[in-house]
C-alpha positions as CSV (number, residue, x, y, z in Angstrom):
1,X,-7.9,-9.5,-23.0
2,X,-8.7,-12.6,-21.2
3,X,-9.8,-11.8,-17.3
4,X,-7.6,-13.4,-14.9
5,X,-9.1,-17.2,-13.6
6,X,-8.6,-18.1,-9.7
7,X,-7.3,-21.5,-10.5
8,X,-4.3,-21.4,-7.5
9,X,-2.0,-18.8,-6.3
10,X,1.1,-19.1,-8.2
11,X,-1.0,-18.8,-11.0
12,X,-2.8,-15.5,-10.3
13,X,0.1,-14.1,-9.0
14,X,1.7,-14.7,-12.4
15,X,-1.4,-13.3,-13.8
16,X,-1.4,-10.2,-11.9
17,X,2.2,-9.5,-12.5
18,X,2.0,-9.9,-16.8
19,X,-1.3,-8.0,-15.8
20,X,0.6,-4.9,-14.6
21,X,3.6,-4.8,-16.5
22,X,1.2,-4.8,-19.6
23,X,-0.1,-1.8,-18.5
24,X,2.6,0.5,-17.9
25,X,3.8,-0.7,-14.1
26,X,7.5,-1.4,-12.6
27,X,7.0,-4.9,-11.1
28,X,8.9,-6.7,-9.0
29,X,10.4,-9.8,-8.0
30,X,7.6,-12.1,-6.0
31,X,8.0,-12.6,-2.5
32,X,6.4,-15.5,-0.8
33,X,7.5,-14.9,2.7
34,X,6.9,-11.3,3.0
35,X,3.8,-9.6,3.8
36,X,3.7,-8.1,0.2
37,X,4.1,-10.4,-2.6
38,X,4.7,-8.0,-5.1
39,X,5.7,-4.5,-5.3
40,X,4.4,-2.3,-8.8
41,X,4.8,1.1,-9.6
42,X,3.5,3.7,-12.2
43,X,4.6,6.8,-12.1
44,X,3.9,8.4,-8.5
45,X,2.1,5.4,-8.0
46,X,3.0,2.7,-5.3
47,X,1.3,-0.8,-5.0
48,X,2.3,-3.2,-2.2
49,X,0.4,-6.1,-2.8
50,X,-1.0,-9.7,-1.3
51,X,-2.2,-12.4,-2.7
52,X,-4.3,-15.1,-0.8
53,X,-6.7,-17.7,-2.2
54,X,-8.3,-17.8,1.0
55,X,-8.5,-14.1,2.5
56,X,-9.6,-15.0,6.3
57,X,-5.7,-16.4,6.1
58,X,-4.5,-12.9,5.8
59,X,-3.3,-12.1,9.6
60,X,-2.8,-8.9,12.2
61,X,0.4,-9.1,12.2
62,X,1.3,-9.0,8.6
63,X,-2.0,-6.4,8.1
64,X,0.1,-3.8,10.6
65,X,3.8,-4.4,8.9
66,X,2.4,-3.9,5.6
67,X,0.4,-1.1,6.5
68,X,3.9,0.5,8.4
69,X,5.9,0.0,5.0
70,X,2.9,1.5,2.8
71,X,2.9,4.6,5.3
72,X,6.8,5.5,5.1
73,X,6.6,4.9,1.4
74,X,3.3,6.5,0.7
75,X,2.0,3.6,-0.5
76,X,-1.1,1.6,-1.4
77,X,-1.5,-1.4,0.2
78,X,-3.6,-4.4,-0.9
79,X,-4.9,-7.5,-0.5
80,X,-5.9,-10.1,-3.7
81,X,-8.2,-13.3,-2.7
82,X,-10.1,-15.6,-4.2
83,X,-12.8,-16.3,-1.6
84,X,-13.8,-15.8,2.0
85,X,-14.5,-18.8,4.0
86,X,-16.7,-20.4,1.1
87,X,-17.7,-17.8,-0.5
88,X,-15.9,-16.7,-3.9
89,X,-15.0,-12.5,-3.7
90,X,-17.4,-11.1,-6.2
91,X,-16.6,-8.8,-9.0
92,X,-16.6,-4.8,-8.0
93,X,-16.8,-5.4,-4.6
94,X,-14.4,-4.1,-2.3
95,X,-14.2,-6.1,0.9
96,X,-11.7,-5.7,4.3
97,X,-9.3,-7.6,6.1
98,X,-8.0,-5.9,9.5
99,X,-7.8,-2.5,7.5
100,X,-6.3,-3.3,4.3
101,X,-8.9,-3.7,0.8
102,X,-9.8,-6.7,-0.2
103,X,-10.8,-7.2,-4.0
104,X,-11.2,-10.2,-6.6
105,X,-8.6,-10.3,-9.4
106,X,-11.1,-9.5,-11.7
107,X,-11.9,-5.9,-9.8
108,X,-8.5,-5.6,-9.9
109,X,-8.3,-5.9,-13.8
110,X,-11.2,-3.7,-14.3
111,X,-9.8,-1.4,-12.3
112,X,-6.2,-1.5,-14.3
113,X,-7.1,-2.2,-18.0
114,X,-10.9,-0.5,-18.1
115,X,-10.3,2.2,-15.2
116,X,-13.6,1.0,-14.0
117,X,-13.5,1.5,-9.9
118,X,-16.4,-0.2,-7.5
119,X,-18.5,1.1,-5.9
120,X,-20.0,-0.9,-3.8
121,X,-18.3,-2.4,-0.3
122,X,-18.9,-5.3,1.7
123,X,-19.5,-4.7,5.6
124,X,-21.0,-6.3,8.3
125,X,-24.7,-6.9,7.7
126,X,-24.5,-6.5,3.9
127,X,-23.2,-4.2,1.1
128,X,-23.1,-0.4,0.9
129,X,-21.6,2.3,-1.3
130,X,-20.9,5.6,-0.4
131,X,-22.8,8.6,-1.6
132,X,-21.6,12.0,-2.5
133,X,-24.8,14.0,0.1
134,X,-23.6,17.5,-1.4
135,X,-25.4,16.4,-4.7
136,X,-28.3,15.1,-3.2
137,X,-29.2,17.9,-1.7
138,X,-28.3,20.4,-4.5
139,X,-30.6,18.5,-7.0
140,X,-33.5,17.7,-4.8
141,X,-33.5,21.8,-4.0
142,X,-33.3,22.4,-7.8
143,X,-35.9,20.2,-8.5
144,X,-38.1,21.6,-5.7
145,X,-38.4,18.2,-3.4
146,X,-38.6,18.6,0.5
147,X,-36.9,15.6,2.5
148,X,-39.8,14.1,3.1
149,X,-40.6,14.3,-0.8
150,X,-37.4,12.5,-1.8
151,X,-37.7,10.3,1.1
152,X,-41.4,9.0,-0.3
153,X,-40.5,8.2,-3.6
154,X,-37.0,6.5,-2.1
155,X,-39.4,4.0,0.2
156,X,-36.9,5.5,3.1
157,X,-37.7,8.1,6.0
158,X,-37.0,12.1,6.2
159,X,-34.3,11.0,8.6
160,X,-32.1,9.0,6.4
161,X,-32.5,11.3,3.3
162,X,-31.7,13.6,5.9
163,X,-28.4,11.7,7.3
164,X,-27.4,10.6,3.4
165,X,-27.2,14.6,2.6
166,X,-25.2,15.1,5.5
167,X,-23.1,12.1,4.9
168,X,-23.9,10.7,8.0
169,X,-24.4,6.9,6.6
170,X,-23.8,4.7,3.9
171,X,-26.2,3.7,1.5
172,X,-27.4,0.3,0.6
173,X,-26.5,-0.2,-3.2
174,X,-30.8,-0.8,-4.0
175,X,-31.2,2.7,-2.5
176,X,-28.8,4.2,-4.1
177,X,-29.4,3.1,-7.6
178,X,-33.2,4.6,-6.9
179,X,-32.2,7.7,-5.8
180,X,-30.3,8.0,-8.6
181,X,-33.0,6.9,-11.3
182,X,-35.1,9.5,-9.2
183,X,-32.7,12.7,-9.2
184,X,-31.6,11.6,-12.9
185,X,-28.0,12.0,-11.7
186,X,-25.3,9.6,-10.4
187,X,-24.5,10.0,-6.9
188,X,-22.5,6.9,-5.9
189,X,-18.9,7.7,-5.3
190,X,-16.0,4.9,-6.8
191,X,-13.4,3.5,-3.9
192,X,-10.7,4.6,-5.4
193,X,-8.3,1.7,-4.0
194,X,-5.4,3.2,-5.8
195,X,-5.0,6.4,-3.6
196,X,-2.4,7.4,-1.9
197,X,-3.0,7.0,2.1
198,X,-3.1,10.0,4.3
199,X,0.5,10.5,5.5
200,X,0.6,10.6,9.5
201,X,4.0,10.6,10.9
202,X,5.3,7.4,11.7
203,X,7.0,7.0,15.2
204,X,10.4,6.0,14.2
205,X,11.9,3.3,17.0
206,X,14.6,5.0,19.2
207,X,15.3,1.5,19.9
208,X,16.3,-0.5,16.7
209,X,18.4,-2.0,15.1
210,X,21.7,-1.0,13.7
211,X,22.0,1.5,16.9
212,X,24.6,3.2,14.9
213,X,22.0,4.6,12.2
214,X,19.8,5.4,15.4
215,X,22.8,7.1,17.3
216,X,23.5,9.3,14.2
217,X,20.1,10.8,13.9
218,X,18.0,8.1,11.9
219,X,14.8,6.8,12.8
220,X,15.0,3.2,12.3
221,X,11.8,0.8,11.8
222,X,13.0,-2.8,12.3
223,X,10.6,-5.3,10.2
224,X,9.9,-9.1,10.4
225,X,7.7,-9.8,7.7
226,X,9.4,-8.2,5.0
227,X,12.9,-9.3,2.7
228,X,14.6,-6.3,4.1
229,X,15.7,-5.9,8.2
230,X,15.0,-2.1,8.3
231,X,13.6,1.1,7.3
232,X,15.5,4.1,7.9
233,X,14.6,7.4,7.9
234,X,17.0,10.8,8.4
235,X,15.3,12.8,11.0
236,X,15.2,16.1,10.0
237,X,15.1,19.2,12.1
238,X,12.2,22.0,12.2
239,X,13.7,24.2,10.1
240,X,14.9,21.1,7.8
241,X,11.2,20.1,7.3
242,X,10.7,21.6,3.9
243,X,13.1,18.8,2.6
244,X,12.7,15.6,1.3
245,X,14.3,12.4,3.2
246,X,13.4,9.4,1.9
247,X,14.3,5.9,3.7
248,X,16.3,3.7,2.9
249,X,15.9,-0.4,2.8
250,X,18.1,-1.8,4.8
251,X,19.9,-5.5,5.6
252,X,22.1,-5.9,8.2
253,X,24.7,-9.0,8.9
254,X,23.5,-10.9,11.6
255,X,26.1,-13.5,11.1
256,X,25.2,-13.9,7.4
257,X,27.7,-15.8,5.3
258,X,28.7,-14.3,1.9
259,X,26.2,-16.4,-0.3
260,X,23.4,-15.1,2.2
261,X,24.2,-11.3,2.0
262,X,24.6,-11.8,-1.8
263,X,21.1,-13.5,-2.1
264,X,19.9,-10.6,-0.1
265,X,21.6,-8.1,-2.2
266,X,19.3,-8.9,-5.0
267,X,16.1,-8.6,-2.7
268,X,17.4,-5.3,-1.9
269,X,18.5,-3.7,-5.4
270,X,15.0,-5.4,-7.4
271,X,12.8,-3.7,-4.5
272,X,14.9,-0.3,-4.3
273,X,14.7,0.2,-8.4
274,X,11.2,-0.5,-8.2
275,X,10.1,1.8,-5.0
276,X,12.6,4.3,-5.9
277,X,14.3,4.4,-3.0
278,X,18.2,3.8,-2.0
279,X,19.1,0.3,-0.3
280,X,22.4,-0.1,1.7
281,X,23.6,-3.1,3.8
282,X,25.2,-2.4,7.4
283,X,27.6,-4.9,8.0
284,X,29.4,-5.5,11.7
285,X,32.7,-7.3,10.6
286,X,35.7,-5.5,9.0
287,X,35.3,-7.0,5.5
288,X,37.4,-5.2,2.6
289,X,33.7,-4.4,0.4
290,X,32.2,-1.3,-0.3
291,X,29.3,-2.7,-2.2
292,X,27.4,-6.5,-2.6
293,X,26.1,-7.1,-6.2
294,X,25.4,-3.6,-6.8
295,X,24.3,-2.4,-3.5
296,X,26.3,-0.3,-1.4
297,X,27.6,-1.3,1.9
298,X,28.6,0.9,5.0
299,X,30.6,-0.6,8.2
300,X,29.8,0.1,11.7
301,X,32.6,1.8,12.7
302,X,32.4,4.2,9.6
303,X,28.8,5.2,10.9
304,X,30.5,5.5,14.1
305,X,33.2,8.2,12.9
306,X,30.4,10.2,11.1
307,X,28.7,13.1,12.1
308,X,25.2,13.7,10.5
309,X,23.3,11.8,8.8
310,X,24.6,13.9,5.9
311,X,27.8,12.1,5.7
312,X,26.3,9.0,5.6
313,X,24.0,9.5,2.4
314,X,27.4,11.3,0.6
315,X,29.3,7.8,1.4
316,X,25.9,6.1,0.5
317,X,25.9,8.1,-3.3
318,X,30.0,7.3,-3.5
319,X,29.5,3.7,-3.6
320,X,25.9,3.2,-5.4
321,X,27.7,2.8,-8.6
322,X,29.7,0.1,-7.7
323,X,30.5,-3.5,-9.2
């Protein structure tokens, strides 16, 4: 198969998406104006993904929203470029923009179609991979080498064998490669860009947006970068904790006309089939629709006349199957 060719953005996008649906992923719509362009999904895992030719275009602000929506979701957020300033991203490197990975398309198709991870990560003042220390140390003891033995042969002091076995630094990828061809056994670890992040609790605004959801016991995550308005979340109590609540994608009126909330609607149900989540719209005015294109809607005041956020998911599951 044909590696994917930077020739613009539209293109590799394009590319990227046959890429992953070839391969067994959910893909799906592409959203320019969002900071995600695409959403894919195989099995229990979750890609949110960004494609830039230029990667220093890639800002803060849209680095800390996508982040936020990869956290709630347990997601893996990242970025695709083409090049860095001048420079064109080279193949099996990973590289960083204000937290999120950076890769080529062509690391991201070796990574997809061969399984083949890097290894090897750009940082300031050059490029390092990580080492696993434990296996330096249990093979230099079985082959009978002090520190300063290994260290000799590595062209490298005591002192940094010392600090690689105790995982103290990063390696450079020359280094490395010697210590393997030394110890006769590979000790570079792969960045496994497709893992899961660690899940730390997101502090859930007491102050969004619809207040009603907040009021009723949902922690709601407004967004501005996104094709949704919301994240919501039921909080759960202590002894609730052992259950699962998963958020919901959420669009609220704001004054949208019909054409508008239906548009919307579409955003909503390709993203929530996709993620695996449930998508709802809130809507303000007293309209006589319990559902837009497939996704259900809930009114203010019934949010208001509800108790838990119990009866808002049983009204939710009533009206999912709507026309």
């Amino acid at each position: 198969m044909p590696s994917i060719m930077p020739f613009n953005r539209d293109q590799v996008l394009t590319e990227i998406n046959d890429l992953l649906s070839k391969h067994g992923f959910d893909t799906s719509n592409i959203y320019d104006r969002s900071c995600f362009d695409l959403v894919a999904r195989r099995e229990l895992l979750l890609l949110l993904m960004k494609v830039l030719v230029n990667v220093d275009g890639f800002s803060i602000a849209h680095a800390e929203e996508i982040k936020r929506v990869a956290q709630i979701f347990l997601a893996s957020p990242i970025l695709i470029g083409l090049k860095s300033k001048n420079e064109v991203l080279e193949e099996d490197v990973v590289y960083e923009r204000h937290g999120i990975p950076v890769i080529s398309p062509t690391t991201l198709r070796n990574i997809v179609v061969e399984e083949i991870y890097p290894e090897i990560f750009a940082d300031r003042g050059g490029y390092y991979v990580q080492i696993d220390g434990q296996i330096i140390k249990n093979v230099r003891e079985e082959q009978n080498l002090s520190l300063k033995d290994l260290a000799d042969q590595a062209h490298v002091s005591r002192e940094t064998i010392y600090k690689y076995e105790t995982g103290r630094v990063r390696a450079q990828p020359e280094t490395a490669f010697l210590l393997e061809s030394i110890l006769d056994m590979k000790i570079t670890l792969s960045v496994n860009l497709f893992q899961a992040p660690r899940h730390e609790k997101t502090h859930e605004s007491r102050e969004g947006e619809p207040r009603e959801l907040v009021d009723l016991g949902f922690g709601v995550i407004n967004t501005n970068r996104t094709p949704f308005d919301a994240l919501a979340q039921p909080e759960t109590k202590k002894s609730e904790r052992l259950k699962k609540a998963e958020p919901l994608i959420t669009d609220l009126e704001k004054n949208r006309n019909n054409k508008a909330l239906t548009r919307m609607a579409l955003n909503l149900k390709d993203l929530s089939d996709v993620i695996g989540t449930e998508s709802v719209f809130i809507l303000e005015k007293k309209k006589d629709v319990d559902c837009i294109d497939g996704v259900p809607v809930v009114h203010n005041w019934e949010i208001g006349e509800m108790k838990n956020p119990a009866e808002f998911l049983k009204m939710l599951a009533e009206r999912r199957e709507c026309n």
